[in-house]
N, C-alpha and C positions, 0 to 999 in steps of 0.2 A: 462906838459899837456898830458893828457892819451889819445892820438887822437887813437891809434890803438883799446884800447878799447871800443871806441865808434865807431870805423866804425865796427867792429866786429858785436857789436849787431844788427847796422842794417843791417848788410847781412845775417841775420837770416830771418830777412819779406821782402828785397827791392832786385832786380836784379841792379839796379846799386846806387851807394853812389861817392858820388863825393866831389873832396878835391878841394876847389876852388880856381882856380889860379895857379892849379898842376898839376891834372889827374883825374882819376876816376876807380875806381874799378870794376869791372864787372863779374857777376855770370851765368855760362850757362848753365843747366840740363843737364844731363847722365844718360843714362836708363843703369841699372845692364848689367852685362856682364860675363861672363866665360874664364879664360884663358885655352885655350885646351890642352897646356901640361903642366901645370903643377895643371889643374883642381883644380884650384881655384875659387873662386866665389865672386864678387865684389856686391857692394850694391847699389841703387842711388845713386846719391851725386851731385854737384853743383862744376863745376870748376871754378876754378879763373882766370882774366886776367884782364892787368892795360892797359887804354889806355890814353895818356896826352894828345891828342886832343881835350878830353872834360871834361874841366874846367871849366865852365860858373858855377856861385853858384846859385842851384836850390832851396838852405833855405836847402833843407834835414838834414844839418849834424851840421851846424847854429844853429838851431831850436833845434834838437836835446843836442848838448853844454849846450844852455841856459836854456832848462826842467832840465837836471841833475847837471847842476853846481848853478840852481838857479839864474843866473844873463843875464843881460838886451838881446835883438838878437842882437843889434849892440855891444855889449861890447864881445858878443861872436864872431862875425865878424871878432873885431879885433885881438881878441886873436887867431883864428885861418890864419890870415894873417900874425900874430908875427910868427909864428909856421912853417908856412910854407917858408917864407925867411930864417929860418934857415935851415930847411932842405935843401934847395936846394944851399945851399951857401956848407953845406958838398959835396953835390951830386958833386959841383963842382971841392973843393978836393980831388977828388977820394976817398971817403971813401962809405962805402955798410949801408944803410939806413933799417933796420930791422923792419916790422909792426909785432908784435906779433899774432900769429897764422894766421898772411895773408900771407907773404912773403918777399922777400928779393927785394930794390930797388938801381939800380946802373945805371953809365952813362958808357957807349960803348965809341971808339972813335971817332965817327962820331958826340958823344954828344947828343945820343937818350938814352933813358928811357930802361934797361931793365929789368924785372920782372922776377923773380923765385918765383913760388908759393908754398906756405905749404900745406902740406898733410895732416895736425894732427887734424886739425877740418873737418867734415861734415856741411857746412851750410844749405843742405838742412832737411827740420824738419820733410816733411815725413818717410825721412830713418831713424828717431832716435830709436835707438837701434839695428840698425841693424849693423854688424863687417863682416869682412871682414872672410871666411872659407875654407879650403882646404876639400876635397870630396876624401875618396880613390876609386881608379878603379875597375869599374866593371867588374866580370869574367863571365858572361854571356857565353862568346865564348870558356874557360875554365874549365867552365863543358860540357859544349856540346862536344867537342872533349872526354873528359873520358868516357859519356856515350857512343857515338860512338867507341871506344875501348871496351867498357866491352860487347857491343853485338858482336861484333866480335868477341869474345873469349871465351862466355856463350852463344852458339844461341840457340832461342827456338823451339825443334821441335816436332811433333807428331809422334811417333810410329805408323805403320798400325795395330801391336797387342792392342795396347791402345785404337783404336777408334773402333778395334770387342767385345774386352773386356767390354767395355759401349756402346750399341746400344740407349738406352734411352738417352744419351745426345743429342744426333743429332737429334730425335724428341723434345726433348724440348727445342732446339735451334730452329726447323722450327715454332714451337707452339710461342715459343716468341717475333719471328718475325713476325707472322702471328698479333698477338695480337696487338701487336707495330704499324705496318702499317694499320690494322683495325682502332685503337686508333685516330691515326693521320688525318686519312683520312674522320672520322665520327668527329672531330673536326674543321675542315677545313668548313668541309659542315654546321655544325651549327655555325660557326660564320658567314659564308657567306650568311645562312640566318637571322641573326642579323641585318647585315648590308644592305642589301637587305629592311627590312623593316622599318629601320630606316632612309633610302634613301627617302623610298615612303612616310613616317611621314613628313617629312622635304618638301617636293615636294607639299604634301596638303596644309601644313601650310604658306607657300609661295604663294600658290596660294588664298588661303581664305584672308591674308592681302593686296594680291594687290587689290581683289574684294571688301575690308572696304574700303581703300584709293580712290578706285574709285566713289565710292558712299557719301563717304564725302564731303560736302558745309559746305565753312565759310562764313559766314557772320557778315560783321558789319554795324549798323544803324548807328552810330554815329561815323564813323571816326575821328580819332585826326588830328589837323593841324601840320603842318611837320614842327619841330621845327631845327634852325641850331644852332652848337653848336663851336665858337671859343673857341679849348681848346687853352691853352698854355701851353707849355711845362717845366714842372719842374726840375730847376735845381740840379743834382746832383751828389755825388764825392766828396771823400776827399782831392782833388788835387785844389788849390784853388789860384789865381793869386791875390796877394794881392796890391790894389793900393794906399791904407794910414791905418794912423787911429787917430782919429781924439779923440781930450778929449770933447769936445762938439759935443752932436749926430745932431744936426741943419749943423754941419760942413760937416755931414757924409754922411746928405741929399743931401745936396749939390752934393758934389760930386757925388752920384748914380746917380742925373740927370744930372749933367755934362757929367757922361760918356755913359749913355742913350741915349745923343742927338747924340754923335761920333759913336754908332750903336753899344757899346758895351751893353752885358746883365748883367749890373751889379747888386749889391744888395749887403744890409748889412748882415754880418754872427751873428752880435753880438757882444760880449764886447773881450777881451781878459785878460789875470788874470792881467792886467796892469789896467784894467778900461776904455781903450779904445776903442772906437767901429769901426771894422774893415771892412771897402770896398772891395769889390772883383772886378774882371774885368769881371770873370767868373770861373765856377767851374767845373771839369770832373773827372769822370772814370779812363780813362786810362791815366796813367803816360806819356807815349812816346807823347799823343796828347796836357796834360797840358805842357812841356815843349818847345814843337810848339809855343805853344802858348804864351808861355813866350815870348820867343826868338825874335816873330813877336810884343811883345807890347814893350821891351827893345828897340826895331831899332828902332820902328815908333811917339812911345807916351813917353815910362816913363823909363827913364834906372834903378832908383831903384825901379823899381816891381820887389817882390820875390813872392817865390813858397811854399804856406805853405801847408805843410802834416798832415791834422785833418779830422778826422769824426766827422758828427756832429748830435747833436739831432735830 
């Protein structure tokens, strides 16, 4: 059974994939970083870590099994229950349990779970294409130092023969800074009057709308009657609490008002590629809140409700 390869896939779309009755894999974002000596340059990426405290089967990887191997969810069930008693019967011989391109699984001697993660995939998909780059050093402060040597050693100076020798430069230096600050200074004032009366534009204009506003009545003859309106809120999410499914849709009824009357907001999704039409408890958004939500119908109502991951029309 290729289980490493199917948890792989889905830690390309899912932050956590869980082996039921094992652990669970867990993915957690890294913003890029720079190592300062050795000025390298890292990309995002998604690191790994296993935790066995959470093992409860959410359907995720079930679900998954049976799309790709083509066969029943419970037949995949079992096969990944066959799967995982073997693994941990090794774990127990000390032997080191290999997921390909996830990591390495071993038991301590206290007989805990520990994980050594692989480096060799990126699972997350915004950084794809992006590798990993060494940057050489910049000498910024290495030229700086040379030019400060070379005027040290080449300084620039003027002769008093050289500035009697050209008397006309030093007027055409006064002349172009004369210019220069004329320039500046008759530019300043013309923008400043720009602004000035596009101050006074705007001041008018503000004031002629409050004076329409003021002078405005609405009026209506024939008011409408004030209608209330019970919306209800629709359900939606591809996270979806499954409570059967039934091969007669009369069966299917049923049960939505069964679980209607226990305060749950159930409803049918539909058929399934089995032909069965499938009951919900309920459906959401976010992962973390559907599996709450499991966890609260397994203790109270139904211990085989799963967790099935579908978008739907």
């Amino acid at each position: 059974m290729h289980i490493d390869s199917y948890i792989s896939d889905l830690l390309y779309r899912y932050d956590c994939v869980t082996i039921p009755g094992f652990g669970a894999f867990l993915t957690t974002r890294v913003s890029a970083k720079v190592h300062e000596t050795t000025n390298s340059f890292y990309p995002p990426k998604k690191v790994l870590s296993f935790n066995e405290q959470v093992h409860h089967n959410d359907g995720l990887l079930c679900s998954y099994i049976a799309d790709v191997e083509k066969i029943p969810y419970e037949s995949a069930v079992k096969k990944l229950n066959k799967h995982v008693k073997a693994i941990k019967a090794y774990l127990v011989e000390g032997e080191t349990i290999t997921f390909e391109n996830i990591g390495d699984l071993t038991l301590n001697e206290e007989g805990k779970m520990v994980f050594d993660p692989s480096y060799h995939i990126n699972y997350l998909t915004d950084a794809f294409g992006l590798a990993q780059f060494v940057s050489q050093n910049v000498t910024r402060e290495a030229y700086k130092q040379e030019v400060e040597a070379i005027e040290e050693t080449v300084p620039l100076t003027i002769t008093p023969e050289k500035r009697q020798a050209r008397p006309y430069l030093k007027y055409a230096a006064i002349a172009l800074i004369a210019l220069g600050l004329g320039g500046y200074l008759g530019a300043d004032y013309y923008v400043g009057q720009i602004e000035a009366q596009n101050q006074v534009a705007q001041e008018t204009a503000h004031k002629q709308l409050e004076h329409k506003i003021q002078e405005a009545t609405f009026v209506i003859d024939n008011p409408l009657p004030a209608v209330t309106l019970n919306a209800v809120k629709k359900q939606t999410g591809k996270y979806h609490i499954i409570a059967g499914a039934f091969r007669v849709e009369e069966n299917s009824d049923k049960k939505v008002s069964e679980l209607k009357a226990l305060g749950y907001p159930a409803r049918k999704i539909g058929q399934n590629r089995y032909g069965l039409h499938e009951v919900v408890y309920a459906s959401y958004q976010d992962r973390l809140e559907a599996l709450n939500a499991l966890r609260e119908v397994k203790n109270n109502h139904n211990t085989a409700a799963w967790l099935l991951v579908k978008t739907l029309d």
